[in-house]
C-alpha positions in Angstrom: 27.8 201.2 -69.8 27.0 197.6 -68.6 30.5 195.7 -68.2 30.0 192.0 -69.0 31.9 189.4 -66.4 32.2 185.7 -66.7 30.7 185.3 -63.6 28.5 187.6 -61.1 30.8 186.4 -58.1 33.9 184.3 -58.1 35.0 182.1 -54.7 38.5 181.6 -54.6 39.0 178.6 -51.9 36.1 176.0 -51.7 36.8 175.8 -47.9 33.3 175.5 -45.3 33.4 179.4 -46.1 33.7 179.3 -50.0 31.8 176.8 -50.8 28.9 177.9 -48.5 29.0 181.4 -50.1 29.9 179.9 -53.8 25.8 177.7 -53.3 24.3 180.3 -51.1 25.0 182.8 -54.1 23.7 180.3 -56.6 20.4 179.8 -54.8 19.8 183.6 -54.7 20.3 183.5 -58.9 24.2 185.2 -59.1 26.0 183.3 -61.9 28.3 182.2 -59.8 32.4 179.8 -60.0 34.1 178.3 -57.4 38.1 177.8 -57.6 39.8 175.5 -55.6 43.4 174.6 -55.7 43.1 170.9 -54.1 41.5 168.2 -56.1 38.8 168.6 -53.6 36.4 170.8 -52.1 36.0 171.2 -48.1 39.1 173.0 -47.4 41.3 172.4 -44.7 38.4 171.2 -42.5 37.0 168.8 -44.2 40.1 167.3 -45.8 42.7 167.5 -43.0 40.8 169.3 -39.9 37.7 168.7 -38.8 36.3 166.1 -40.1 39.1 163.5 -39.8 40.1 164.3 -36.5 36.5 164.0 -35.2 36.4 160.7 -36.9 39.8 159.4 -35.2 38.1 161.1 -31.5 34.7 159.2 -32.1 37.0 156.3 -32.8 39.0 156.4 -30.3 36.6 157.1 -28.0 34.8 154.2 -28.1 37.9 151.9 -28.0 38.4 153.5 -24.1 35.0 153.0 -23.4 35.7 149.2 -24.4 38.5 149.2 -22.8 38.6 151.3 -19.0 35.9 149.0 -17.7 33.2 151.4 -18.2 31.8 149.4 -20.2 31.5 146.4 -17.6 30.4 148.9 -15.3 26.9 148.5 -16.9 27.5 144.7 -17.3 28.6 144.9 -20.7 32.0 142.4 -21.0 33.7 143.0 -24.2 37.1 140.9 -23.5 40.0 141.8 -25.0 40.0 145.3 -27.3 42.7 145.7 -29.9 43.2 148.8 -32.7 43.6 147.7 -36.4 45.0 151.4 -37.3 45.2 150.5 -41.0 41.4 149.9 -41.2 40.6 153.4 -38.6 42.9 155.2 -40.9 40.5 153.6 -44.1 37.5 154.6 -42.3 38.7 158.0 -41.8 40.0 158.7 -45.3 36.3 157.0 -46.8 34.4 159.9 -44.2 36.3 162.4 -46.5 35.7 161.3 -49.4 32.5 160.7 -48.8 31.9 164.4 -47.9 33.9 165.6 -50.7 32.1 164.2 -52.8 28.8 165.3 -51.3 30.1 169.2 -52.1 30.8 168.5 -55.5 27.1 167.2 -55.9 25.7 170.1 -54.1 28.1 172.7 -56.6 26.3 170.2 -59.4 22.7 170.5 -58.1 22.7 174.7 -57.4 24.5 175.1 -60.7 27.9 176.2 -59.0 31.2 176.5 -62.1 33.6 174.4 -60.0 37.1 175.8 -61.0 40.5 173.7 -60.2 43.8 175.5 -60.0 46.1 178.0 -57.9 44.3 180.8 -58.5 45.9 184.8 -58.2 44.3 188.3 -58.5 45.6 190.2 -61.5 43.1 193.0 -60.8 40.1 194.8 -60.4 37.2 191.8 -61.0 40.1 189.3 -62.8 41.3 185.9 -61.4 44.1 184.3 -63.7 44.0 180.4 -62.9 46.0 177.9 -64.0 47.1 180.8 -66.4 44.1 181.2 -67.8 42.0 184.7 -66.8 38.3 184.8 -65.4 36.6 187.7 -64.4 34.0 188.4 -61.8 31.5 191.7 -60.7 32.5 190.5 -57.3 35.5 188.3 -56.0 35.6 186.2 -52.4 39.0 185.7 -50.9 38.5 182.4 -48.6 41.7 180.5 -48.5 41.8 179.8 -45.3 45.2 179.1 -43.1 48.1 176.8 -43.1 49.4 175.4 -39.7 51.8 177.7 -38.2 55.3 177.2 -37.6 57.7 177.3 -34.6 61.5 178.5 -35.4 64.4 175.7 -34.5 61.6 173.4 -35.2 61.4 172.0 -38.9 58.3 169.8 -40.1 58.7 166.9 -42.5 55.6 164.5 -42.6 56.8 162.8 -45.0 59.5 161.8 -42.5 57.2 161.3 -39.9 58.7 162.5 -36.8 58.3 166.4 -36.8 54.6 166.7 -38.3 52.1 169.4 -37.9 48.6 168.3 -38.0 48.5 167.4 -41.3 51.0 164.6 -40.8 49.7 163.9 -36.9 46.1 162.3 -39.1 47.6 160.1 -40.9 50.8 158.5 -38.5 51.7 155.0 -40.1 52.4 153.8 -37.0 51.7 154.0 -33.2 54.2 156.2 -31.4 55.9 155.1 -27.9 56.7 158.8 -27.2 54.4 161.9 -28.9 55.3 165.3 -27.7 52.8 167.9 -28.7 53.7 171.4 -29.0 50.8 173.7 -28.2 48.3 173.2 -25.5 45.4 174.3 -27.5 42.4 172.7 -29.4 44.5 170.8 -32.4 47.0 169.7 -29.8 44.4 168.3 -27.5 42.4 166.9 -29.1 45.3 165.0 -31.5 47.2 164.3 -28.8 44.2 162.8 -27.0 43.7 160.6 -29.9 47.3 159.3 -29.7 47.2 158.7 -26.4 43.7 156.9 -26.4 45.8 154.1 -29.1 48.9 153.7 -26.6 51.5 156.9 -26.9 52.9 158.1 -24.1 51.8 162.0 -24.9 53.7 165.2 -22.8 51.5 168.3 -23.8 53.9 171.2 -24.2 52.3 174.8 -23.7 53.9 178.0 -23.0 51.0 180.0 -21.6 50.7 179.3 -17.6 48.0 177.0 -18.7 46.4 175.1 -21.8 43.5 176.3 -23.9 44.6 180.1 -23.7 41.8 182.3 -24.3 39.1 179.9 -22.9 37.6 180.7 -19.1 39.7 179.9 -16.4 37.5 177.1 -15.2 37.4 175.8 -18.4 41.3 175.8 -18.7 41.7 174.2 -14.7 39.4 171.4 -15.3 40.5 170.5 -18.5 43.8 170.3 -17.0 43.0 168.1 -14.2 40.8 165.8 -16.3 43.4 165.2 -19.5 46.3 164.8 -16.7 44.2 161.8 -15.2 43.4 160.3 -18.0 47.1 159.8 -19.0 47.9 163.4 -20.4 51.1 164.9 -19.1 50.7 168.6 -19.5 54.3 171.1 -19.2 52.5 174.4 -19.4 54.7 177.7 -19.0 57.4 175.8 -21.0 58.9 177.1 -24.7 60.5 174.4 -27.1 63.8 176.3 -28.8 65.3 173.5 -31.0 64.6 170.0 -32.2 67.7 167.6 -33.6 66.1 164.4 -35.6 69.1 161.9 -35.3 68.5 157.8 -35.0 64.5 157.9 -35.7 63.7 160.4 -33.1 63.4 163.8 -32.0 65.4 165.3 -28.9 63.9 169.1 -27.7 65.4 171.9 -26.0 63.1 173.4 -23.6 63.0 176.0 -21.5 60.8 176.9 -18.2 59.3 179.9 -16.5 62.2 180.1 -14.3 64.7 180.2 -17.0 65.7 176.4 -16.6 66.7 174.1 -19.5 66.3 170.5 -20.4 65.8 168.0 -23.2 63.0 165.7 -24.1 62.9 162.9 -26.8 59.8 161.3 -28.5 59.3 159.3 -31.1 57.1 162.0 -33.3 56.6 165.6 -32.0 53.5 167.4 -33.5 53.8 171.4 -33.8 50.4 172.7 -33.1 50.9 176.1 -32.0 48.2 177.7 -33.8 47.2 178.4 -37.8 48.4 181.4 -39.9 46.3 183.0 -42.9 46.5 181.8 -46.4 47.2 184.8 -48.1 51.0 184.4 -50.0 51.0 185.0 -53.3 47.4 185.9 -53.7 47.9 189.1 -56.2 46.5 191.0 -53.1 48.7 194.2 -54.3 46.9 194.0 -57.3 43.6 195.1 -56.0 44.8 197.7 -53.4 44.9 195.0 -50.3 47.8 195.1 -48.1 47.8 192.2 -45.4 48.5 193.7 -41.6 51.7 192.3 -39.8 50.0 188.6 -38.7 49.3 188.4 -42.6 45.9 188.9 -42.1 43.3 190.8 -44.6 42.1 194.0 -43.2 38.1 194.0 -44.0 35.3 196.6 -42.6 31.9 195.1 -40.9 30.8 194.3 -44.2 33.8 191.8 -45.6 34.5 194.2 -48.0 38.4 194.1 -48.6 40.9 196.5 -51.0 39.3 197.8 -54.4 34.9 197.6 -54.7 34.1 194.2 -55.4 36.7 192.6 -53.4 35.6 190.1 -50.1 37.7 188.2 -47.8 35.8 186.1 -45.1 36.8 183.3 -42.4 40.6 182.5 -41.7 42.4 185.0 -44.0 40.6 187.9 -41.6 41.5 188.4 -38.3 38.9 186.7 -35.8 38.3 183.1 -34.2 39.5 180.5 -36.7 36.8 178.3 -36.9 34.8 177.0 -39.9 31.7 178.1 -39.3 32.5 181.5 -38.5 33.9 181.5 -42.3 30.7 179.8 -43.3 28.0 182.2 -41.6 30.7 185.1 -43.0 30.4 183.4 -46.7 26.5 183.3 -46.3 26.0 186.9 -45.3 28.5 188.1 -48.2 26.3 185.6 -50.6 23.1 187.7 -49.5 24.3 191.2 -48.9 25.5 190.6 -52.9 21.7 189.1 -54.0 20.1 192.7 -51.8 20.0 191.0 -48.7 21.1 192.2 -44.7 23.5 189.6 -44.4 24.4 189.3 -40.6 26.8 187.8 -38.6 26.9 188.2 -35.2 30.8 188.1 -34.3 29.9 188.3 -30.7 27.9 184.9 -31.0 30.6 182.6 -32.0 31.0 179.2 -30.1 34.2 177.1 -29.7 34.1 173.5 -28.9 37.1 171.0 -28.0 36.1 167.7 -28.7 38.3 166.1 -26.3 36.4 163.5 -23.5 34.9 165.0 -22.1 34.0 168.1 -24.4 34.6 171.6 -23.4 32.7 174.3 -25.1 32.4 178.2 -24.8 30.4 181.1 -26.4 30.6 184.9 -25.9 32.5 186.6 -22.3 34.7 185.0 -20.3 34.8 186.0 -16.3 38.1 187.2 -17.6 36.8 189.6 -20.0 33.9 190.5 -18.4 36.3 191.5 -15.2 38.8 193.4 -17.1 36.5 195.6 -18.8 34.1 195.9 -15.3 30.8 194.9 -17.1 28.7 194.2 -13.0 28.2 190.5 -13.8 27.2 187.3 -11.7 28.4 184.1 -12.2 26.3 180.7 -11.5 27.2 176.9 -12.1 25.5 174.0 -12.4 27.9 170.5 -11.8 27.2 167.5 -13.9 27.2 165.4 -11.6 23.7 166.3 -10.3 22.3 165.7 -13.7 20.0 163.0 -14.0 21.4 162.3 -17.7 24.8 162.3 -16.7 24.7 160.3 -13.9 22.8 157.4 -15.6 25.3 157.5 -18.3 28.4 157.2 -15.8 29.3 160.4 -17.3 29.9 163.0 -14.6 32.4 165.3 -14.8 32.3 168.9 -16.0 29.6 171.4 -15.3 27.8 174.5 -16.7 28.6 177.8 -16.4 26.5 181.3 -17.1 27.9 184.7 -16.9 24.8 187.1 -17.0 24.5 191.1 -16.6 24.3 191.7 -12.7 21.3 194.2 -13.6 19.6 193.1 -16.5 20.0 189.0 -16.2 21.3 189.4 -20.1 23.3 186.0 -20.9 26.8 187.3 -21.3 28.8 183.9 -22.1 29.1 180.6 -21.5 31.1 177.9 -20.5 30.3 173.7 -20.5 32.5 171.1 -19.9 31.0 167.7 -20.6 30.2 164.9 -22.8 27.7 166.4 -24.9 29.1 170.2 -24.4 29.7 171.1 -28.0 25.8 170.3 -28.5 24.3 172.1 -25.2 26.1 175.0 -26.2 23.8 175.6 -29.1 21.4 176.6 -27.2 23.1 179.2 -25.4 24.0 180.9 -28.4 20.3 180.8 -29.7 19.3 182.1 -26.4 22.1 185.2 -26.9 21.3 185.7 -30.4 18.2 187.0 -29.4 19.1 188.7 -25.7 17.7 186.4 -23.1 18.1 186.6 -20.0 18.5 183.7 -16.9 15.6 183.8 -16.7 14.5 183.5 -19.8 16.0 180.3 -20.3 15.1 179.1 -16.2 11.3 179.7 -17.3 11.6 177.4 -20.4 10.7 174.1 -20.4 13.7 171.7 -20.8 13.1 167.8 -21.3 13.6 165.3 -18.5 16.1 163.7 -18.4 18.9 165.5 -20.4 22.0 167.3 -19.8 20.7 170.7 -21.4 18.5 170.6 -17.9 21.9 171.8 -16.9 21.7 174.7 -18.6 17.8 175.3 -17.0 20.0 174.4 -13.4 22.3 177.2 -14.0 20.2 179.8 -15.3 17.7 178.8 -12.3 20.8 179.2 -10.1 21.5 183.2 -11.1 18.6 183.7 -8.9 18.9 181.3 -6.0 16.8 178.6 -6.9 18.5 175.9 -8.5 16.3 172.7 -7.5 19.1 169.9 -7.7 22.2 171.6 -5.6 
């Protein structure tokens, strides 16, 4: 007997992951809805990630380039740069919307039911939202993840002085003092924001170093670059307790060494990290039982709990980044339709848009060491790249880690101004196994910084041309 759903596959969360698995669905012919709890689509990213925090950098950016004399360096005199933060903030909120909107007309265009509502799993192929009950053949957890919290340290943005990075987007004013807890990619790059307008930012991190997880080369030049452009950095250093009182914050903190002090700011942002989305899902309703981070358990294939039930991107355990969660949406969309479906978890880049950028894909020396994979390392420096050095952009370099036998590209590591784009091209190259040599022996165009990238992979073999 033939059961008869309202839809062929419902999406709850019309995050980069949902809604790319919600239209990649409908393009393959599954009747397909969409259910999203804000009154817009793009999920965290879009609305208070991604997209306005790269339009704040961007911003931001170009005031220091105004203003640090780089600028007249090339005989350009701008005179005196000021910040209007009411009309940034306008631009930034009119981006968002802008893109919003944009989903909503591709949901219109590839016939996507756009659903709004908290929505919860009542069982096998049912979704009750808003209290009303759809059902589905096949259901797509993809609520993404919240910011995480930090005990002794409330957040109340509406107060503006303990925010997460929700609040941190949207300051209504310019803080003297901006403590940032977490040395990672929110807290860099928000903090490097803040500091760009005026703030006085103190990075708090309680790893030995920031960036955790990222190369060691990575992590020691970004440290030496934020610190001189204004950055203080407290790395093996935990925050206990925060007391607002008077308009500011005063923190406990404690050091490797077991010493204790205090530290006021104006606003303190908590950035240590993101935590799944999956309270109050119904999960127990369709055999799912989240692991101790809160996390989804799912095999290769997304599958999740009873048949029919998917979970992709942040609500899984794996790097939280939206386009993980969208290639992971896609491959559920077409293994649904008959399709392979693949996603190569192993091929996953991370980028910090800081300035410079600092992007990675695959091993780090770390890894490859721990786990004794023979492996050679080779690094090209930006500053003898043509590209670079014409655009008074220098700093950072590439580095490839490649099998010691075979040459195989193992990972990747780039810090520099256009890092998050070069690194594209590394993970192409390792989608499809190339070696150094591989990429030495293609052609690259003169001048750019991806003939970086040719330097180092022409380096693996001794015969880098430019060092």
């Amino acid at each position: 007997m033939t059961v008869s759903h309202d839809y062929d596959l419902l999406v709850i969360g019309g995050g980069p992951g949902g809604y790319a698995c919600a239209i990649r669905a409908a393009q393959l012919g599954l009747k397909t809805a969409c259910v999203e709890e804000r009154p817009t689509l793009g999920g965290t990213c879009l609305n208070v990630g991604c997209i306005p925090s790269k339009t704040l950098l961007h911003a931001t950016h170009l005031l220091e380039t105004a203003r640090d004399g780089h600028m007249a360096g090339f005989g350009i005199r701008t005179g005196p740069v000021s910040v209007d933060l009411a009309t940034l903030m306008a631009r930034k909120d009119t981006t968002v919307a802008t893109l919003t909107e944009g989903i909503d007309a591709l949901f219109r265009k590839h016939g996507v039911t756009r659903l709004t509502g908290r929505a919860r799993l009542t069982g096998q192929g049912r979704v009750d939202i808003a209290g009303k009950t759809a059902s589905a053949g096949s259901v797509v957890i993809a609520t993404g993840s919240l910011p995480a919290t930090l005990a002794g340290v409330p957040v109340d943005n509406a107060a503006g002085i303990i925010v997460d990075s929700t609040g941190a987007l949207s300051l209504p004013r310019l803080p003297e003092r901006l403590v940032v807890i977490g040395g990672g990619v929110i807290g860099l790059e928000l903090g490097s924001v803040w500091s760009r307008l005026g703030a006085k930012v103190t990075i708090i991190e309680y790893a030995d170093r920031i960036l955790p997880g990222m190369d060691d080369d990575i992590r020691a030049t970004m440290t030496k670059l934020l610190t001189k452009q204004g950055l203080t950095i407290l790395s093996a250093t935990s925050v206990s307790a925060a007391q607002v009182d008077g308009g500011e914050a005063l923190l406990s903190l404690t050091v490797a060494d077991g010493k204790s002090s205090e530290l006021a700011a104006d606003v303190v942002l908590v950035a240590t990290g993101r935590r799944p989305n999956t309270h109050d899902l119904g999960l127990e309703t369709v055999g799912i039982t989240p692991d101790d981070g809160g996390f989804i358990p799912v095999d290769g294939r997304g599958r999740a709990g009873m048949s029919g039930v998917f979970a992709i991107g942040d609500v899984t355990r794996g790097p939280m980044l939206a386009h993980r969660a969208q290639d992971e949406g896609i491959a559920i969309a077409e293994r649904l339709a008959g399709k392979p479906g693949m996603v190569n978890h192993a091929v996953i880049p991370a980028i910090v848009y800081t300035s410079p950028e600092a992007a990675s894909v695959g091993r780090t020396e770390q890894a490859l060491k721990a786990d004794g994979v023979p492996y050679g390392a080779t690094t090209f420096p930006m500053l003898a790249n043509s590209r670079a050095k014409a655009n008074g952009s220098t700093e950072g370099f590439v580095k490839l880690l490649c099998h010691a036998g075979s040459g195989v590209v193992l990972g990747a590591h780039i810090v520099g101004d256009m890092a998050g784009t070069m690194i594209a091209q590394i993970a192409q190259a390792m989608e499809f196994s190339a070696t150094a040599e591989d990429i030495a022996y293609t052609c690259h165009a003169h001048p750019t910084h991806s003939e970086a990238i040719k330097e180092a992979a022409l380096g693996f073999s001794g015969s880098a041309i430019h060092i």
